[in-house]
Each structure stands twice: as structure tokens, then as C-alpha cells.
Chimera marker file (.cmm) of the C-alpha trace (Angstrom):
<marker_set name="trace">
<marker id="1" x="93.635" y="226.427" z="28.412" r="1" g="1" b="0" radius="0.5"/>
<marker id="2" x="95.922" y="228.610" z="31.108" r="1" g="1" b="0" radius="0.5"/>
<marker id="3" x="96.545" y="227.265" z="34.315" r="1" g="1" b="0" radius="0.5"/>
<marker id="4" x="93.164" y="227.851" z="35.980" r="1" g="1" b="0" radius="0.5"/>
<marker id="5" x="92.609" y="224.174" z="34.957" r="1" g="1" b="0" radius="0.5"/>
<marker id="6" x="95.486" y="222.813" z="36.225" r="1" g="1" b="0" radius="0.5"/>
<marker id="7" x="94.625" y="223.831" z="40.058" r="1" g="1" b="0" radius="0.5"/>
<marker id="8" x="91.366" y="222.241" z="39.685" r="1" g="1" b="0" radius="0.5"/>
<marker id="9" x="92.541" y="219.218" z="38.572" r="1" g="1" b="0" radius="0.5"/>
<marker id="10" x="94.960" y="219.459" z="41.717" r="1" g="1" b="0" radius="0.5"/>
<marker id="11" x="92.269" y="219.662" z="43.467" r="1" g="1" b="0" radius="0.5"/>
<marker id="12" x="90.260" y="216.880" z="41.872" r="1" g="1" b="0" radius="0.5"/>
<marker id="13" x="93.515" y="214.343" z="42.107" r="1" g="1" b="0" radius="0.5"/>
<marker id="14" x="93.418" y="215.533" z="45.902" r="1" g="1" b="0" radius="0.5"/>
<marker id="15" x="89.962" y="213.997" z="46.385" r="1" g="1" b="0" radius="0.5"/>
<marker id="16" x="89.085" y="217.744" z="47.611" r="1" g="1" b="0" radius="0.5"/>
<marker id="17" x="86.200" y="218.200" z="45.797" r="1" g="1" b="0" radius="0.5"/>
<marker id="18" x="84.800" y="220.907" z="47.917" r="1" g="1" b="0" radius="0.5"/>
<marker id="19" x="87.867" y="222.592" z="47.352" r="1" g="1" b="0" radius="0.5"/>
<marker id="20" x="87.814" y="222.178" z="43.360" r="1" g="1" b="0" radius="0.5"/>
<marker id="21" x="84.093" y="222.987" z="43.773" r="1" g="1" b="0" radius="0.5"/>
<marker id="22" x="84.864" y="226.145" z="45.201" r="1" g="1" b="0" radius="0.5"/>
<marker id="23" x="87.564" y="227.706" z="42.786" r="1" g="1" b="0" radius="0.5"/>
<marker id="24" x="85.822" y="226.985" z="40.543" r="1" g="1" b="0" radius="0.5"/>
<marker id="25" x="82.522" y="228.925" z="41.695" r="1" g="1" b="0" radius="0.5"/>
<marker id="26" x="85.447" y="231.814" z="42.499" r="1" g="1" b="0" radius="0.5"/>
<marker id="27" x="86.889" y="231.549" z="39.144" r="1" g="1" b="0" radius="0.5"/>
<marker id="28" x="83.733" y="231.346" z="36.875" r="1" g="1" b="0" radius="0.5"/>
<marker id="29" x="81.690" y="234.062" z="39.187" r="1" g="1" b="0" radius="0.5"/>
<marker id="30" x="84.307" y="236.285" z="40.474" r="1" g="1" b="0" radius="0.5"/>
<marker id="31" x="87.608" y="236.276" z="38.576" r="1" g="1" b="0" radius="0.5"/>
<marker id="32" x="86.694" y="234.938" z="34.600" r="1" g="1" b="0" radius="0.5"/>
<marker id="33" x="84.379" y="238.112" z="33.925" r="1" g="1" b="0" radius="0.5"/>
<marker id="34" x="86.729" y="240.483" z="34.504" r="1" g="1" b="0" radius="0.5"/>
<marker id="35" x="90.041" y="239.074" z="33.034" r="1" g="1" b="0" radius="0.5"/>
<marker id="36" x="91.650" y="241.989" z="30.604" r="1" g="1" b="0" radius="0.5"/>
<marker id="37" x="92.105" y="240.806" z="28.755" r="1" g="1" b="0" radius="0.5"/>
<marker id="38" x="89.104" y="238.947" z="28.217" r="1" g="1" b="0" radius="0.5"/>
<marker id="39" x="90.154" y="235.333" z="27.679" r="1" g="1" b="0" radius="0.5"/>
<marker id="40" x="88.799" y="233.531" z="24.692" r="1" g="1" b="0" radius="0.5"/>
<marker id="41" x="85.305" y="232.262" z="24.815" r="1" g="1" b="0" radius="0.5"/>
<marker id="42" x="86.534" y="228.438" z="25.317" r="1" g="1" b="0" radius="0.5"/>
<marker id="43" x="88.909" y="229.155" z="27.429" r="1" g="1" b="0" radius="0.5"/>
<marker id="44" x="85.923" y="230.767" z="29.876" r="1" g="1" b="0" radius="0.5"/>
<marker id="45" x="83.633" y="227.517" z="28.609" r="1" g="1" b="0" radius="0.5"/>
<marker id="46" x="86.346" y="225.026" z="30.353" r="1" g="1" b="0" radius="0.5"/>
<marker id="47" x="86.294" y="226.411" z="33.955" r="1" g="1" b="0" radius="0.5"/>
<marker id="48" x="82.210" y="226.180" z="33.273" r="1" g="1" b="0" radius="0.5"/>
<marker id="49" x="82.491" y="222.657" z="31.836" r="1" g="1" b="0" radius="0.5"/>
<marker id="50" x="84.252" y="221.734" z="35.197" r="1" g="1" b="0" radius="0.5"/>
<marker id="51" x="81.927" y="223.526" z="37.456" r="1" g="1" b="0" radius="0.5"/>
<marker id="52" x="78.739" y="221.358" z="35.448" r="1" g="1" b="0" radius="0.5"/>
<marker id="53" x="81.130" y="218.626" z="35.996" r="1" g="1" b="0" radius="0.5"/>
<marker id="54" x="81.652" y="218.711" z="39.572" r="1" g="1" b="0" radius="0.5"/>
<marker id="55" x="77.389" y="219.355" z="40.049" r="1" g="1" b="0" radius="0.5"/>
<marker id="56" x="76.614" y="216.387" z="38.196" r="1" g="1" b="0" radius="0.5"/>
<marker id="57" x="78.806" y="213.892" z="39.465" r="1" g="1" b="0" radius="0.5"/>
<marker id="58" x="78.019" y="215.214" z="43.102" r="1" g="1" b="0" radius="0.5"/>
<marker id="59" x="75.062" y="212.203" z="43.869" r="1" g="1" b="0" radius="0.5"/>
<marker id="60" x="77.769" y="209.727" z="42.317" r="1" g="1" b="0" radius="0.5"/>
<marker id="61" x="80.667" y="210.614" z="44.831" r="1" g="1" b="0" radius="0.5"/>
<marker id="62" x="78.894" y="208.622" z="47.697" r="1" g="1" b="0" radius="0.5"/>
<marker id="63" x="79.755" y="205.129" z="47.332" r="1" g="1" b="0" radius="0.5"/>
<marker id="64" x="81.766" y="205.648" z="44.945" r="1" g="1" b="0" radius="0.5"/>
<marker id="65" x="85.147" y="203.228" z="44.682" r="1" g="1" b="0" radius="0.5"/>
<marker id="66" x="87.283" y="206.203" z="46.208" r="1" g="1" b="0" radius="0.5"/>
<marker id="67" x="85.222" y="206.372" z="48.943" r="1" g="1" b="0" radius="0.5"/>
<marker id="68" x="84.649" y="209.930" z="48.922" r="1" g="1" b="0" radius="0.5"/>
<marker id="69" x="81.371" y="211.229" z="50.483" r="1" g="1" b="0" radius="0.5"/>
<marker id="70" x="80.180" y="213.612" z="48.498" r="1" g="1" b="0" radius="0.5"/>
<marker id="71" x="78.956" y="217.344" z="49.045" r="1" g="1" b="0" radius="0.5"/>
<marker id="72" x="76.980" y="217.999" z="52.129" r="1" g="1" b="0" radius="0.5"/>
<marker id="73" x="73.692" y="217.911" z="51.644" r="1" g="1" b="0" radius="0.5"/>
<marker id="74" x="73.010" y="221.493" z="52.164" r="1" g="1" b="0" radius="0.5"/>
<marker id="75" x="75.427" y="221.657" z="49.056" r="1" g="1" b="0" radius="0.5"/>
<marker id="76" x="73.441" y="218.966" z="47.244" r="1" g="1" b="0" radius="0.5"/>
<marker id="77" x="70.267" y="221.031" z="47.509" r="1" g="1" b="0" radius="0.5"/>
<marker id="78" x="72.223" y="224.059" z="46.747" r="1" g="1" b="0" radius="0.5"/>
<marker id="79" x="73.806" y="222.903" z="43.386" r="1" g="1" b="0" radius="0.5"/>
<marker id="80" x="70.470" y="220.950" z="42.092" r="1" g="1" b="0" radius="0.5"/>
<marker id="81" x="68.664" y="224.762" z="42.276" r="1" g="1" b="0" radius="0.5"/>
<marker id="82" x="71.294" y="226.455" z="39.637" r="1" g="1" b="0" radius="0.5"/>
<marker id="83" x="72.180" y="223.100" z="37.838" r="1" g="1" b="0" radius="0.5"/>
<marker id="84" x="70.157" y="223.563" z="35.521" r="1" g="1" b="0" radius="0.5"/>
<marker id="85" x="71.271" y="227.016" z="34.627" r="1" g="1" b="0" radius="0.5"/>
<marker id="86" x="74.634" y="226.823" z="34.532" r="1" g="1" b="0" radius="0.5"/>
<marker id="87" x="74.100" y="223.115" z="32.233" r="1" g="1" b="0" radius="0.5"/>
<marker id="88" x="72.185" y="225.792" z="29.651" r="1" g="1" b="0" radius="0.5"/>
<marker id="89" x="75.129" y="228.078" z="29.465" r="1" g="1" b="0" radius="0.5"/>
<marker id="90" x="77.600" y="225.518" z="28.742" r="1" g="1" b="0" radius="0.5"/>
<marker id="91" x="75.418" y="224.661" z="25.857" r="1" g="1" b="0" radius="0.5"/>
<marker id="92" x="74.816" y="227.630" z="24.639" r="1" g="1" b="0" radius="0.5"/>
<marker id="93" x="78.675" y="229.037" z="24.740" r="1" g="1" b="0" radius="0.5"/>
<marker id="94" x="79.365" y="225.158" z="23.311" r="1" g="1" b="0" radius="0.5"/>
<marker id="95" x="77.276" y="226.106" z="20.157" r="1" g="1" b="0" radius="0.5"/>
<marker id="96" x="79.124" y="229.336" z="20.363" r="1" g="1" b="0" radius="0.5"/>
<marker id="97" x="82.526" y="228.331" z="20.236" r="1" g="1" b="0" radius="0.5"/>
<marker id="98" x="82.507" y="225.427" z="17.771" r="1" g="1" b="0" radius="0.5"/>
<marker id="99" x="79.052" y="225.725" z="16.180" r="1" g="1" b="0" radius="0.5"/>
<marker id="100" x="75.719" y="224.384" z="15.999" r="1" g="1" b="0" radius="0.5"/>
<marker id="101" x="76.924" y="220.797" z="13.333" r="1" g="1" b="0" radius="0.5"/>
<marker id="102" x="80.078" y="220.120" z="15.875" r="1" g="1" b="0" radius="0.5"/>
<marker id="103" x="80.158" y="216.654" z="17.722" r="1" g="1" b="0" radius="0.5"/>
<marker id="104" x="80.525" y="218.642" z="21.260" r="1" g="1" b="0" radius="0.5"/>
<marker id="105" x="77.940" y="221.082" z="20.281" r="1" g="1" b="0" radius="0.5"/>
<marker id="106" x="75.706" y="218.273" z="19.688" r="1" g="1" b="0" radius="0.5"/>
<marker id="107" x="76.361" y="216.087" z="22.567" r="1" g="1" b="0" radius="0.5"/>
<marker id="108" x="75.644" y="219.226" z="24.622" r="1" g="1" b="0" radius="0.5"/>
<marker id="109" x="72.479" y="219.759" z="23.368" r="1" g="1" b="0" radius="0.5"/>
<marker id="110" x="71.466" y="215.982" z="23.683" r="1" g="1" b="0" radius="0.5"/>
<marker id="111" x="72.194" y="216.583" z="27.350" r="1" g="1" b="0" radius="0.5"/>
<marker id="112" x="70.088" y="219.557" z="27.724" r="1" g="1" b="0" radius="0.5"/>
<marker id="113" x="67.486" y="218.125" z="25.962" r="1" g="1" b="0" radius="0.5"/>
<marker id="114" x="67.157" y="215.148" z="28.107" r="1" g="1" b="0" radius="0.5"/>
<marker id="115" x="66.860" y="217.650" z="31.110" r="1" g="1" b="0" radius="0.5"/>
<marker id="116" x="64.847" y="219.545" z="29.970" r="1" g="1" b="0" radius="0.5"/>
<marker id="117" x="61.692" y="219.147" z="32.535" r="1" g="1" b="0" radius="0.5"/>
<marker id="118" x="64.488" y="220.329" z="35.213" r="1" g="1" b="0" radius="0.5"/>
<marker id="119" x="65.024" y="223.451" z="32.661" r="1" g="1" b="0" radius="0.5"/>
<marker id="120" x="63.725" y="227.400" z="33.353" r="1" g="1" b="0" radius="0.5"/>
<marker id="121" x="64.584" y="228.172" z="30.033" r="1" g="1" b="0" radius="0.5"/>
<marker id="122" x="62.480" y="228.270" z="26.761" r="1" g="1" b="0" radius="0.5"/>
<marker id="123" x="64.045" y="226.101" z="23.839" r="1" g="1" b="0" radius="0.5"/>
<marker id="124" x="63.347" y="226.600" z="20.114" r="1" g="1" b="0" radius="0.5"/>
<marker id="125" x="64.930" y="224.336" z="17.526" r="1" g="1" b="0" radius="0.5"/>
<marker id="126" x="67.894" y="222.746" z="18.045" r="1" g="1" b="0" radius="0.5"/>
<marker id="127" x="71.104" y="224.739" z="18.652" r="1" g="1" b="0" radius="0.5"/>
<marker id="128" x="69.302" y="227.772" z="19.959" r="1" g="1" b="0" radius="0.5"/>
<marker id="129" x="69.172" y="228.263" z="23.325" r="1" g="1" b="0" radius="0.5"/>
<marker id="130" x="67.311" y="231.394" z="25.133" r="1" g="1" b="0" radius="0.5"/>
<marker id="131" x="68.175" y="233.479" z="28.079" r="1" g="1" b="0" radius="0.5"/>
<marker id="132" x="67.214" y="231.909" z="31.556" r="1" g="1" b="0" radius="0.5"/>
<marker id="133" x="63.559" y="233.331" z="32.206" r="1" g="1" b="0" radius="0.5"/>
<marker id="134" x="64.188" y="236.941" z="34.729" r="1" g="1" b="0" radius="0.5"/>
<marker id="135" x="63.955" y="234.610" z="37.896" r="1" g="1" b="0" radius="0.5"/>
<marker id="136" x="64.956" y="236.444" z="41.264" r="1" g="1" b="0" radius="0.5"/>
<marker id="137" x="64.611" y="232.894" z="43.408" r="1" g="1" b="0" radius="0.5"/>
<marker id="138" x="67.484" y="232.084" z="40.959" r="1" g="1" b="0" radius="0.5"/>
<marker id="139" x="69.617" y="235.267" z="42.107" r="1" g="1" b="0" radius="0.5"/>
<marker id="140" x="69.446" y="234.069" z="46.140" r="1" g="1" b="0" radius="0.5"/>
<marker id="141" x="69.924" y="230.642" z="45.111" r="1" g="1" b="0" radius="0.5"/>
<marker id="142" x="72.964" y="231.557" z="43.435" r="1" g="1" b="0" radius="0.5"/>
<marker id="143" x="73.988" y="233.930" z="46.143" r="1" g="1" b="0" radius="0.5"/>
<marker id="144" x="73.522" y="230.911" z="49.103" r="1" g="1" b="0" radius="0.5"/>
<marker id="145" x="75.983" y="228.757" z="47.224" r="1" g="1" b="0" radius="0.5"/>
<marker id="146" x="78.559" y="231.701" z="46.725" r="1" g="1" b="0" radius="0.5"/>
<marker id="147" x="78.373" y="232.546" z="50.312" r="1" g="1" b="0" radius="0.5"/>
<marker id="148" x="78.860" y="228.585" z="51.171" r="1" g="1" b="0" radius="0.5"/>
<marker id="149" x="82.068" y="228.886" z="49.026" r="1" g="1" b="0" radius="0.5"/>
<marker id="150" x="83.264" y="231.930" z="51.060" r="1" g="1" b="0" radius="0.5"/>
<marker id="151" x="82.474" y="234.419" z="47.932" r="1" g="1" b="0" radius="0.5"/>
<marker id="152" x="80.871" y="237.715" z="48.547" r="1" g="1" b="0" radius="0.5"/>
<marker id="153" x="76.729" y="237.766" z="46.818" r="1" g="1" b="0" radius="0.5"/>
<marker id="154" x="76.146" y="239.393" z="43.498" r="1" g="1" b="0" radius="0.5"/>
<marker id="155" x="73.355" y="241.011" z="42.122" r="1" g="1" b="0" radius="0.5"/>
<marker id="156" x="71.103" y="239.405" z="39.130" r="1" g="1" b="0" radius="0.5"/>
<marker id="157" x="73.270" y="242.034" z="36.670" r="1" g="1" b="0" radius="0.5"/>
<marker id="158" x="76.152" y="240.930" z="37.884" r="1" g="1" b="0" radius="0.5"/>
<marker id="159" x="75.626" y="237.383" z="37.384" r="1" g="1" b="0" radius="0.5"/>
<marker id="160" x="74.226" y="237.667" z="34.041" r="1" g="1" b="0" radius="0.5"/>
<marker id="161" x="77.833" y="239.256" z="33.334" r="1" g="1" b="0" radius="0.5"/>
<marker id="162" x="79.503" y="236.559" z="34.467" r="1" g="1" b="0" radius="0.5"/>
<marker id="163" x="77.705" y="233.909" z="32.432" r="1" g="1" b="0" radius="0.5"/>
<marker id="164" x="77.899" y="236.480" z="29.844" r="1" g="1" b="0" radius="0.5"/>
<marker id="165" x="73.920" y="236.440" z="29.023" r="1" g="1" b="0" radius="0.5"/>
<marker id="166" x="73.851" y="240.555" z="28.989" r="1" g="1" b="0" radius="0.5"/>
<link id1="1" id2="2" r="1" g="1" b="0" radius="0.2"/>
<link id1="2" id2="3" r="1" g="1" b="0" radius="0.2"/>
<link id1="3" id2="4" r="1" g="1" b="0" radius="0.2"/>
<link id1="4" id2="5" r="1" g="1" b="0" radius="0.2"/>
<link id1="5" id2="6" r="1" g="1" b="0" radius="0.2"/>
<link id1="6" id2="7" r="1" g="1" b="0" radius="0.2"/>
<link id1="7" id2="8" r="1" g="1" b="0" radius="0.2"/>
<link id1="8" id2="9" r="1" g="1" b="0" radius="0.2"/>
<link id1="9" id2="10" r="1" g="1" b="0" radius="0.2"/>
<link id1="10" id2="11" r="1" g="1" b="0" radius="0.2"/>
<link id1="11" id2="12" r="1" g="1" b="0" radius="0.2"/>
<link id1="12" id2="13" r="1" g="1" b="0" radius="0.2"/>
<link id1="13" id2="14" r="1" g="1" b="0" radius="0.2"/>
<link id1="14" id2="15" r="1" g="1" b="0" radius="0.2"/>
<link id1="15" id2="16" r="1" g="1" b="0" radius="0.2"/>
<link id1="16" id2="17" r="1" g="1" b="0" radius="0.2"/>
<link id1="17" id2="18" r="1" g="1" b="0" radius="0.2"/>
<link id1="18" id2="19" r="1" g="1" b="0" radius="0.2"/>
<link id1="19" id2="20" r="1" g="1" b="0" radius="0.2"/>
<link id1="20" id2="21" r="1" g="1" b="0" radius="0.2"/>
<link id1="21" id2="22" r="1" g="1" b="0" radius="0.2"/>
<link id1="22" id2="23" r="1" g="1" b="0" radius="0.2"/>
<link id1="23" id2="24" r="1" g="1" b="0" radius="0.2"/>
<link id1="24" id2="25" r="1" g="1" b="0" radius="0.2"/>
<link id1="25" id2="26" r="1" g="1" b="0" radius="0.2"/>
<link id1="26" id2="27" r="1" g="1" b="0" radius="0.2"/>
<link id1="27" id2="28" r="1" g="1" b="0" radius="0.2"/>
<link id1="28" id2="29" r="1" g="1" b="0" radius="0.2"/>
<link id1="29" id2="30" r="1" g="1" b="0" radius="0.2"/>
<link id1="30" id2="31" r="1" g="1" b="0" radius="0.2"/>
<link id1="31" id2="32" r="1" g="1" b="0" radius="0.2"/>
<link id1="32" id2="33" r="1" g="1" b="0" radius="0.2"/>
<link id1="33" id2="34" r="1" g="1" b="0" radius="0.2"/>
<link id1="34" id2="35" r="1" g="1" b="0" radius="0.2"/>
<link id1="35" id2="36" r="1" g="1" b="0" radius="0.2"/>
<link id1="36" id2="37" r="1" g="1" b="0" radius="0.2"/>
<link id1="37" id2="38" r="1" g="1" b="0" radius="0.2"/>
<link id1="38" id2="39" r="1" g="1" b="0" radius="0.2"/>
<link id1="39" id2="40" r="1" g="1" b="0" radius="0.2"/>
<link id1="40" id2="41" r="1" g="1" b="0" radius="0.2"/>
<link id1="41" id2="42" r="1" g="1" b="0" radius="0.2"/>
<link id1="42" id2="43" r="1" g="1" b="0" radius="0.2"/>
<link id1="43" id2="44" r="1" g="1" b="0" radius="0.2"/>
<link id1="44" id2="45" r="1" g="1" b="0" radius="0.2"/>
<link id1="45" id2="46" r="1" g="1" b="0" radius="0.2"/>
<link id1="46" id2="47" r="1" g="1" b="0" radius="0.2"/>
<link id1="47" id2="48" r="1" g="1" b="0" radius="0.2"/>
<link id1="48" id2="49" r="1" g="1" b="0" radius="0.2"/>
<link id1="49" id2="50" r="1" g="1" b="0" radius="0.2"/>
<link id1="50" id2="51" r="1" g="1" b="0" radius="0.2"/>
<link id1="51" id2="52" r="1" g="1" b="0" radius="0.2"/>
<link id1="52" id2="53" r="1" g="1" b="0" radius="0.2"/>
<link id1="53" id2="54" r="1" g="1" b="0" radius="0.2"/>
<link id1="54" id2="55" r="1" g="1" b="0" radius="0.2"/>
<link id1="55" id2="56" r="1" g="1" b="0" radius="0.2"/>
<link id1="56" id2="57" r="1" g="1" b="0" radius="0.2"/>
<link id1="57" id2="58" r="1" g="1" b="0" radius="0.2"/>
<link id1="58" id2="59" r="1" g="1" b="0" radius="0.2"/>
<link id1="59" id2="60" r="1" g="1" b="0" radius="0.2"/>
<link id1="60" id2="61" r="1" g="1" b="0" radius="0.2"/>
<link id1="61" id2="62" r="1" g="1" b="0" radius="0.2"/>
<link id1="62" id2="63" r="1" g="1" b="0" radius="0.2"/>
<link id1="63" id2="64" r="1" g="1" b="0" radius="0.2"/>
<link id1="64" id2="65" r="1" g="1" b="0" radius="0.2"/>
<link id1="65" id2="66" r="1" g="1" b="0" radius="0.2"/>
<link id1="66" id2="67" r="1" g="1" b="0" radius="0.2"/>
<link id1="67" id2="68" r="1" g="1" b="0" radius="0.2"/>
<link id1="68" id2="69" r="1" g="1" b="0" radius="0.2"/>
<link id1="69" id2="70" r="1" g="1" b="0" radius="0.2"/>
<link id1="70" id2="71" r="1" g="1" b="0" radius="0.2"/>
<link id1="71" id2="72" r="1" g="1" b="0" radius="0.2"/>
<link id1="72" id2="73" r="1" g="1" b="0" radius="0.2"/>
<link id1="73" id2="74" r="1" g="1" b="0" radius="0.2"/>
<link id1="74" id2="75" r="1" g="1" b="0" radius="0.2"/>
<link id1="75" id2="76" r="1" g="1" b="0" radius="0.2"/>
<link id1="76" id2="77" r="1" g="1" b="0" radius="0.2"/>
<link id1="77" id2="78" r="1" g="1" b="0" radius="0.2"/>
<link id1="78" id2="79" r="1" g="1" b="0" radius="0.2"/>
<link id1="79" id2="80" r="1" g="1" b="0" radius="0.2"/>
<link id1="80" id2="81" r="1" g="1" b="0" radius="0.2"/>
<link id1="81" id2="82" r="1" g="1" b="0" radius="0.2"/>
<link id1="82" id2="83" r="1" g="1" b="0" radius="0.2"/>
<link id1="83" id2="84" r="1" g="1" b="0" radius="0.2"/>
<link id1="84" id2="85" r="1" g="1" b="0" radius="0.2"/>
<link id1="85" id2="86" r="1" g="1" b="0" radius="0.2"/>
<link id1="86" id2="87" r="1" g="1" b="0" radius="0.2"/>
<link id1="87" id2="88" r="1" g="1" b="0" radius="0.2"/>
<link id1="88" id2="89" r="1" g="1" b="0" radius="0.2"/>
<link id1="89" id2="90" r="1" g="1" b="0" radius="0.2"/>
<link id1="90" id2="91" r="1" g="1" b="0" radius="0.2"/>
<link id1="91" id2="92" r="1" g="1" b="0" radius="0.2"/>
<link id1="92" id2="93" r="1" g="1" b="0" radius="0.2"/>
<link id1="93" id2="94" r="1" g="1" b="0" radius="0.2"/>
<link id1="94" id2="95" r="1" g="1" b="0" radius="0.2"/>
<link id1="95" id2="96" r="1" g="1" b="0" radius="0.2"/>
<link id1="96" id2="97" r="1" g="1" b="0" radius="0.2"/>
<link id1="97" id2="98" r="1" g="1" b="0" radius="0.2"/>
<link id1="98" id2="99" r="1" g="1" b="0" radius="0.2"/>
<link id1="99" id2="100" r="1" g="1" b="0" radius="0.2"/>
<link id1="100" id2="101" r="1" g="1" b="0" radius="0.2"/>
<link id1="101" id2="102" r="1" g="1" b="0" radius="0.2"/>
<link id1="102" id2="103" r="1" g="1" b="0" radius="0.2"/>
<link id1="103" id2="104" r="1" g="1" b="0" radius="0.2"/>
<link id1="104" id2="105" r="1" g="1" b="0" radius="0.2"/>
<link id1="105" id2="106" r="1" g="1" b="0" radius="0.2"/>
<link id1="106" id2="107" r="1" g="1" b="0" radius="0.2"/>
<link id1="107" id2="108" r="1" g="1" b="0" radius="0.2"/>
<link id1="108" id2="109" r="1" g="1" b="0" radius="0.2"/>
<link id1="109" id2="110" r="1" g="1" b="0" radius="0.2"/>
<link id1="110" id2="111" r="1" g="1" b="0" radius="0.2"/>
<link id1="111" id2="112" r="1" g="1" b="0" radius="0.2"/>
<link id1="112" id2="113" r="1" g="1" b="0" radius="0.2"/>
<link id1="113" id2="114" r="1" g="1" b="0" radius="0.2"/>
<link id1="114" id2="115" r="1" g="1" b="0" radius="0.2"/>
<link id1="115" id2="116" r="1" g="1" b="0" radius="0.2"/>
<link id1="116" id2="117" r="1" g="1" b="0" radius="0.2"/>
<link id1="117" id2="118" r="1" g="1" b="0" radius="0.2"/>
<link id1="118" id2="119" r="1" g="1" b="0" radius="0.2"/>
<link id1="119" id2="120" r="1" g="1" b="0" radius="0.2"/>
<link id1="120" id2="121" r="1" g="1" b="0" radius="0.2"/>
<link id1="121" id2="122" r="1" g="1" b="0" radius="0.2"/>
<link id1="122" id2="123" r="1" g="1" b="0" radius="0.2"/>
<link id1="123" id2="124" r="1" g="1" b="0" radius="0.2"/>
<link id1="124" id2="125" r="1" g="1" b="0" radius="0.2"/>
<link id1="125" id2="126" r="1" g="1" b="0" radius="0.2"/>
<link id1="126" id2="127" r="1" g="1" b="0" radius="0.2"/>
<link id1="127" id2="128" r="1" g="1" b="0" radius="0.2"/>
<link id1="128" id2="129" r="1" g="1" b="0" radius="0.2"/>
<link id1="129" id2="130" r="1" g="1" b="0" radius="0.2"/>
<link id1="130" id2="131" r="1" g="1" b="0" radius="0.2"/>
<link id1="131" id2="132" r="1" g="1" b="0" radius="0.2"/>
<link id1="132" id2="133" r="1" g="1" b="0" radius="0.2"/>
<link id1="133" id2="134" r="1" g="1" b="0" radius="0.2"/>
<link id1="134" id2="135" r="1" g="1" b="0" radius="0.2"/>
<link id1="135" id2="136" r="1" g="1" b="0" radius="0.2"/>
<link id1="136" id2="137" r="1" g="1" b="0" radius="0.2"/>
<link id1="137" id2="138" r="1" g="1" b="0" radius="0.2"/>
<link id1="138" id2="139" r="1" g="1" b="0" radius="0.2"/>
<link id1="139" id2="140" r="1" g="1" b="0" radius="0.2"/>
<link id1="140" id2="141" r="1" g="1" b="0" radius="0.2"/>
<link id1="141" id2="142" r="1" g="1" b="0" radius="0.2"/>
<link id1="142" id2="143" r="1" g="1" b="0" radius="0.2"/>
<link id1="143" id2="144" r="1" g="1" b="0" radius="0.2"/>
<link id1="144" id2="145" r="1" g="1" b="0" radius="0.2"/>
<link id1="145" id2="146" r="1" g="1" b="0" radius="0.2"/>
<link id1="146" id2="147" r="1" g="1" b="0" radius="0.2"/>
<link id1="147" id2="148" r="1" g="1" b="0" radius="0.2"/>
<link id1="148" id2="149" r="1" g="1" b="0" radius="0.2"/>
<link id1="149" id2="150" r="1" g="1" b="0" radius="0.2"/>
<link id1="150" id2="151" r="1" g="1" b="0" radius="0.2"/>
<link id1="151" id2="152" r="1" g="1" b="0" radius="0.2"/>
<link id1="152" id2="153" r="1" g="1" b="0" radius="0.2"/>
<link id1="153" id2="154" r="1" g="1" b="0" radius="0.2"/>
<link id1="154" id2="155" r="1" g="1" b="0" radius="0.2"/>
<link id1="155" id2="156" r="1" g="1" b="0" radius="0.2"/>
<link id1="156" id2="157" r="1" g="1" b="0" radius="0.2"/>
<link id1="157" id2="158" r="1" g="1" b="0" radius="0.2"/>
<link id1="158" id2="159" r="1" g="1" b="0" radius="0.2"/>
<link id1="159" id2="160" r="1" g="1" b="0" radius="0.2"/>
<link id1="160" id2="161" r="1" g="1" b="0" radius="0.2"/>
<link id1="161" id2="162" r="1" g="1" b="0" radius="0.2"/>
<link id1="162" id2="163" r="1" g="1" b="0" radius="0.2"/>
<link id1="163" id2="164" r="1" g="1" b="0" radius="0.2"/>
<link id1="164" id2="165" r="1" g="1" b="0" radius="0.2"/>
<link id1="165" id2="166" r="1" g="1" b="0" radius="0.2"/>
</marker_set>
């Protein structure tokens, strides 16, 4: 990819995890949609695979051997209300990018599948995924974490621009 990755792996090597948690919620939000050019769809898929990342292994940074103590549990509430979204993008730009029979494709899926009682989103066979249900909770809940990270609020178009479901 370019060298978005690289600063939030400086980040992440940094033990900031805020930090990396951040940029990324500024890179996927704000700056990724409206790169021109447009970069390629995996290249847009790996800041969004780092952002799922980061949410996921948020409950397994306290305790953890590093001794780092995790988001804040404002934060904690804050990323388990759009987890769930953001996991069905990746999966759905994964199938995208390298198609429905590929081993990453696949493994995505298997993870969204096994979540999918958290899921607002309506699945039909494998490999298809449909657009989030119109959900304005989602829209504030999105906006609360982007103000946390210093980022100004969008509106529910502008978000579904940024994870490119318009």
C-alpha cells in the first residue's frame, strides 16, 4: 500500500493505540474518500482492515503482556456501536477486491457470519453482502466517535461515501 500504513504501524509499535486509532478514523472517514486520484479499492480496504483491527482487539489490550490499558471505556462503548458496520464493509470490499472463491474473501465472511446476531445488515447467500439497513442512531454513533478523535461530524450521505455504499 502507500505510506498511510506505515504511520499506523508507527503508531501501533509506539503502544499509542489511541493515536493509531485515530488516524485511522481521519484517514478512512475524512481523507481516503476524496483522494484524486482515487486510490485502488485495496489500497482503501487496508486502512479499513486496520481500523476493524484496532476495534476488535480493543477488550484484549487490558491485561495484555504489554501492559497497555486499552481504550477508555467511553471508547469501548463507542467502537462496539459501529463495529459491526465497519466489520460488514471490510467484507464486502474483501469479496470485491479478490472475489467471492479467494481464501481472504472467505475467511472474511466466516467472521461476519459468526457475528452475525451483533449485525444490522440483511445477508443472503454467501459472498453477498447488503447495504447497512437506513439507521440514523448509526449516523450519531458514528459522529460521537469522530468527535472523540478530534474529527469534525458528517452527515449519513457523507458517510455512506466514505465506506463507499452510495
Amino acid at each position: 500500500m502507500y505510506c498511510i500504513t506505515w504511520i499506523l504501524q508507527a503508531h501501533v509499535r509506539n503502544l499509542d493505540f489511541e493515536g493509531a486509532l485515530k488516524k485511522s478514523l481521519e484517514l478512512y472517514f475524512v481523507i481516503e474518500p476524496h483522494l484524486d486520484p482515487h486510490p485502488f479499492p485495496q489500497d482503501g480496504m487496508d486502512t479499513l482492515s486496520v481500523l476493524v483491527s484496532l476495534i476488535d482487539s480493543a477488550n484484549d489490550l487490558k491485561g495484555a503482556p504489554i501492559d497497555v490499558d486499552g481504550f477508555p471505556e467511553p471508547v469501548q462503548k463507542m467502537l462496539n456501536n459501529i463495529r459491526s458496520h465497519l466489520r460488514t464493509a471490510l467484507a464486502a470490499k474483501t469479496v470485491f477486491c479478490f472475489g467471492e472463491r479467494s481464501a481472504i474473501a472467505e475467511y472474511e465472511m466466516d467472521v461476519l457470519m459468526d457475528s452475525i446476531d451483533e449485525l444490522e445488515v440483511t445477508i443472503e447467500a454467501r459472498g453477498t453482502v447488503y447495504r447497512h439497513r437506513k439507521n440514523p442512531a448509526w449516523v450519531a454513533k458514528v459522529n460521537e466517535l469522530l468527535e472523540w478523535a478530534g474529527l469534525p461530524p458528517m452527515t449519513e450521505k457523507e458517510l455512506n461515501f466514505a465506506m463507499a455504499l452510495d
